[in-house]
C-alpha positions as a printed Julia matrix, in Angstrom:
253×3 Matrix{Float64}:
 -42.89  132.6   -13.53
 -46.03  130.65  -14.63
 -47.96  128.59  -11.93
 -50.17  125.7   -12.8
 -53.1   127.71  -11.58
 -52.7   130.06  -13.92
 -52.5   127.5   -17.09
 -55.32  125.47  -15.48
 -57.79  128.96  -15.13
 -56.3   129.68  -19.08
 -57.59  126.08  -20.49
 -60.89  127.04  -18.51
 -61.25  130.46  -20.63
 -60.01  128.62  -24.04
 -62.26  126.24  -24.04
 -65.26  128.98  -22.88
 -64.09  130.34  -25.8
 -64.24  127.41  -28.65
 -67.68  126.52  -27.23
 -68.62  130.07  -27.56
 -66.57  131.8   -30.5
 -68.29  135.34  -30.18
 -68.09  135.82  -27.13
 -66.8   139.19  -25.28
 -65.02  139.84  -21.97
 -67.91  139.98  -20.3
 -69.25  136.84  -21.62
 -66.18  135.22  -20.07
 -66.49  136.49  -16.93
 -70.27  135.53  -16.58
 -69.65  132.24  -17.95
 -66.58  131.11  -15.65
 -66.46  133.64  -13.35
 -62.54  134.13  -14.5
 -61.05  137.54  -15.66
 -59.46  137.32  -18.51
 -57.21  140.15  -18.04
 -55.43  138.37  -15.32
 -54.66  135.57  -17.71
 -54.31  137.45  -20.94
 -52.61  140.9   -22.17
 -56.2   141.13  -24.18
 -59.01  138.8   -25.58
 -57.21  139.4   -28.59
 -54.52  136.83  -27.46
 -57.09  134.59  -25.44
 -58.36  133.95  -28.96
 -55.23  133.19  -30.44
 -54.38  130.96  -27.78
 -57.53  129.27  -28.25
 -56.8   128.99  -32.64
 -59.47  131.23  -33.26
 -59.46  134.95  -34.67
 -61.22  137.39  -32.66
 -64.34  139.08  -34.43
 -63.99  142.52  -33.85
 -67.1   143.43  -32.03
 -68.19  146.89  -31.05
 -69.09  147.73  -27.42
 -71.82  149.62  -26.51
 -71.44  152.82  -24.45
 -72.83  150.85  -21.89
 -70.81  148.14  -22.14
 -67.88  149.79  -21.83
 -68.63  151.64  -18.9
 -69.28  148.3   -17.21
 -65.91  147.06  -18.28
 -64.55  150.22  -16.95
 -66.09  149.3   -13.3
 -65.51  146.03  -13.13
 -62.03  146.6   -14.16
 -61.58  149.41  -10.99
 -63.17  147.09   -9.02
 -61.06  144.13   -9.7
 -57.94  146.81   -9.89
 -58.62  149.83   -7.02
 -55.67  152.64   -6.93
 -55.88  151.63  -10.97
 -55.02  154.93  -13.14
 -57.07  155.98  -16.06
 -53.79  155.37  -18.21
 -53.8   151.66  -17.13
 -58.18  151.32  -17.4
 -57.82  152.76  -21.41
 -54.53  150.71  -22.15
 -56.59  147.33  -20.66
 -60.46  148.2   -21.49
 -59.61  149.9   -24.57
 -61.68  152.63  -23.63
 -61.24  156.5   -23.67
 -62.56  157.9   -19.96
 -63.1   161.23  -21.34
 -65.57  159.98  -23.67
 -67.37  158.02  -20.99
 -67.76  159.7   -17.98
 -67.35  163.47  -16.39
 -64.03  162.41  -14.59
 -62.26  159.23  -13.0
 -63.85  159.83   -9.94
 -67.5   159.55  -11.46
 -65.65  156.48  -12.52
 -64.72  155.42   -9.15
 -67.75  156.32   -7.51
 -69.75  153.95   -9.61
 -67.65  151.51   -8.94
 -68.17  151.71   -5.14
 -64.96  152.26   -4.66
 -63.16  155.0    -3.14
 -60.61  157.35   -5.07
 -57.48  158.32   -3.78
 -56.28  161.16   -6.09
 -52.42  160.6    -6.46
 -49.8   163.3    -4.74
 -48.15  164.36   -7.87
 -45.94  166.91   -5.19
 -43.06  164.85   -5.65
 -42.8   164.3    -9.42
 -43.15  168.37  -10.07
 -41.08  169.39   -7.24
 -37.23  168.94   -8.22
 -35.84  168.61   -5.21
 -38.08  165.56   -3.96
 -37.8   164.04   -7.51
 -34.26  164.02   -6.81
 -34.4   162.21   -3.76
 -36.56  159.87   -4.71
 -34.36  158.73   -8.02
 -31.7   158.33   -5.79
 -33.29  156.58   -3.53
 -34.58  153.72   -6.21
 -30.86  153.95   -7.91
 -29.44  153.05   -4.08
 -32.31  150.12   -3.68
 -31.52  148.96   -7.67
 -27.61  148.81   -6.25
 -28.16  147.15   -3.04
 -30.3   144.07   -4.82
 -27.88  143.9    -7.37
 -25.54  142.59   -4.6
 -27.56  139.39   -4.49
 -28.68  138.87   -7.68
 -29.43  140.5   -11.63
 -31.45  143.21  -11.55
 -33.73  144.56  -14.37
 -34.95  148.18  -14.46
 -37.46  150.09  -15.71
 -39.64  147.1   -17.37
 -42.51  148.51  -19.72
 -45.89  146.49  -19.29
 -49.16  147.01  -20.44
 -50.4   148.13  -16.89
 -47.46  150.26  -16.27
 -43.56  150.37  -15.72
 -41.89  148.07  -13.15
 -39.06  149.73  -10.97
 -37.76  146.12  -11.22
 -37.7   143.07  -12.01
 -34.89  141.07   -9.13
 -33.61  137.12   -9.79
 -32.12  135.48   -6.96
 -31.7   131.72   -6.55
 -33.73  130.55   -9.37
 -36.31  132.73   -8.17
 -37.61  136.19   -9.52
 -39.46  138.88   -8.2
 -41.28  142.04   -8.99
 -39.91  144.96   -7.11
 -41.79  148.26   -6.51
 -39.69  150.89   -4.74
 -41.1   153.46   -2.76
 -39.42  156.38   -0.88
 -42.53  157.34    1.26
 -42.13  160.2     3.54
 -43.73  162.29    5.95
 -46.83  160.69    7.22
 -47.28  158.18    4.44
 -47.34  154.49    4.94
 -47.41  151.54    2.71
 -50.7   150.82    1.99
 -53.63  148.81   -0.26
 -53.15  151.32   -3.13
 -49.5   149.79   -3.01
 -50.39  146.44   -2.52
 -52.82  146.42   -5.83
 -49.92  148.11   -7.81
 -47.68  145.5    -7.09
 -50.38  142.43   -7.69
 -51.37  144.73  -11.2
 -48.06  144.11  -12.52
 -47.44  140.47  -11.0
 -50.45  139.54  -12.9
 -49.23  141.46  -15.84
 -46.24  139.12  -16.07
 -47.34  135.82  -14.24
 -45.39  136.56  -11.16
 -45.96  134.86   -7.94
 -43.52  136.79   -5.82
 -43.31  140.23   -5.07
 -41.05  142.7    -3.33
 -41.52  146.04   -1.92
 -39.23  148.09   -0.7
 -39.3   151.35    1.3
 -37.79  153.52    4.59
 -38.38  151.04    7.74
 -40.63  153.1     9.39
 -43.03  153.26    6.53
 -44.04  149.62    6.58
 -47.59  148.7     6.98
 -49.25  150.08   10.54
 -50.83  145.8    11.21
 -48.72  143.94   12.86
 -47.26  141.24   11.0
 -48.1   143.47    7.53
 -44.45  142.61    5.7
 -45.67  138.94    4.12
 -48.68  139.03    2.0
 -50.44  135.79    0.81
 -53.0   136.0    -2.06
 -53.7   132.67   -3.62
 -50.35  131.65   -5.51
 -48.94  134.85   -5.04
 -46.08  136.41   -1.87
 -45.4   140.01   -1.2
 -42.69  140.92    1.04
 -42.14  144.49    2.05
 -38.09  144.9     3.21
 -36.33  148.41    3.87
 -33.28  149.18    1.89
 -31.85  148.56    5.97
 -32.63  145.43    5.33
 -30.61  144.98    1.84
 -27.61  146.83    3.92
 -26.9   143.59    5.73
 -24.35  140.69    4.29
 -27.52  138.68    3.91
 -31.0   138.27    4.6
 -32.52  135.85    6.38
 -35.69  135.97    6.17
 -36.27  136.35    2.36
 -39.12  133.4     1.34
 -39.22  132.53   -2.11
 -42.73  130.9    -1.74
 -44.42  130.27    1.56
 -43.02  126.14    1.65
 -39.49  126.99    0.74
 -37.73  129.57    3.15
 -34.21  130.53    1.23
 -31.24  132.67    2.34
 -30.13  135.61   -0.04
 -26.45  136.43    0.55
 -24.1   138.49   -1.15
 -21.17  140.41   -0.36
 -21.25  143.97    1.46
C-alpha cells in the first residue's frame, strides 16, 4: 500500500537524479537528505524510474564502508545478510566482523540467540506457534506466508477490510520482551514493500515493558503488537487500520 508521501519523496529523488545523472547513493542522500533504499529496491530502479540507465560506477573501499554505516544506522538489529543484499557489499571483505561494523556505526550490537533455530525441540514450538497465529488471522481475512523480500522473509503478509498488513510473529519466551530490534524488523520490511501498517504478534506477557507500547506511530506508518489471545476472540475491537479510521475485524470462532 503506497502513500502519497512516499511518491512525493520518489519525484524528489528522480528529479535529483535527471539534474544529476552520475550520481551515487550517497550523492542522493547529501543532496535531499532522502534514502533511497526506503523508496527503491536499488538505485538501479531509481534510475529506471527516472528514464535513465544507471552507469555502473565502482565504490571505493571507503565508500562502501560508509554505505555499510549509514545503512546500520538507518537499519539497527540489521543482519549482515540484509547490509550485502542492500549495499551490495561483502562484510568479510570490509571489516574484521559485524560488530567492528556496528561499532563504527555507534550503534550497539545485539548478537542474535540462534538457541532456538538449532535446538529441535524449541524450533518445534515455535513453527507451531506461527502455524496457530497464520490460522487464527486467517479467520478474519487472506493470509500470505512466507513472503521473500530483498531485506528478508515476511512471516506474513494479512488483508482485512481493504486493508493489509505486515505481520511478524514472535514466540518470545523466558525473559525476552518485544523490543526495538523488533520494531526495526518490522519497519525494514514495511519499507521493503510500501506498507503503512504493521502487526506483531506474540505471548501477552511479552509485549513491550512502556506503558501504552502496543500502537506505534512513525510518520505514515502503524504498528500494533496483539497476542494470539487476542486473535482467540470472535472479534477484535481495537484493531486500527490507520490512526483516523478505527475498524472492527470480526470473523467467526
Amino acid at each position: 500500500m503506497k502513500s502519497s508521501n512516499n511518491e512525493s519523496k520518489k519525484i524528489v529523488i528522480i528529479n535529483y537524479i535527471k539534474k544529476n545523472p552520475t550520481c551515487s547513493c550517497r550523492d542522493i542522500r547529501k543532496g535531499t537528505k532522502l534514502h533511497i533504499e526506503r523508496y527503491y529496491k536499488s538505485i538501479v530502479d531509481a534510475y529506471k524510474d527516472a528514464g535513465l540507465n544507471f552507469p555502473r560506477l565502482k565504490r571505493n573501499k571507503e565508500q562502501q564502508i560508509n554505505d555499510i554505516i549509514n545503512y546500520i544506522k538507518n537499519y539497527p538489529g540489521c543482519t549482515v545478510t540484509e547490509i550485502q543484499n542492500s549495499t551490495h557489499t561483502t562484510i568479510p571483505h570490509l571489516f574484521k566482523s559485524i560488530t567492528e561494523a556496528y561499532q563504527l556505526a555507534n550503534i550497539p550490537y545485539q548478537r542474535k540467540n540462534n538457541a532456538g533455530a538449532t535446538n529441535p525441540i524449541i524450533r518445534k514450538r515455535c513453527i507451531n506457534y506461527e502455524k496457530e497465529v497464520i490460522r487464527l488471522l486467517g479467520k478474519f481475512g487472506s493470509v500470505k506466508s512466507h513472503i521473500k523480500t530483498k531485506v528478508g522473509i515476511i512471516d506474513c503478509i494479512f488483508d482485512n477490510n481493504n486493508c493489509s498488513f505486515i505481520v511478524e510473529i514472535k514466540d518470545l519466551r523466558g525473559r525476552n520482551n518485544i523490543t526495538k530490534s523488533h520494531l526495526n524488523q518490522l519497519i525494514r520490511y514495511m519499507d521493503a514493500l510500501n506498507y503503512n501498517n504493521g502487526l506483531i504478534v506474540c505471548p501477552k506477557d511479552k509485549f513491550p515493558k512502556k506503558i501504552n507500547g502496543r500502537n506505534i506511530y512513525i510518520e505514515s506508518k502503524k504498528i500494533q503488537i496483539i497476542s494470539d489471545d487476542d486473535l482467540r476472540g470472535r472479534s477484535i475491537k481495537e484493531f486500527n487500520t490507520n490512526p483516523y479510521s478505527p475498524v472492527s475485524i470480526s470473523g467467526s470462532s
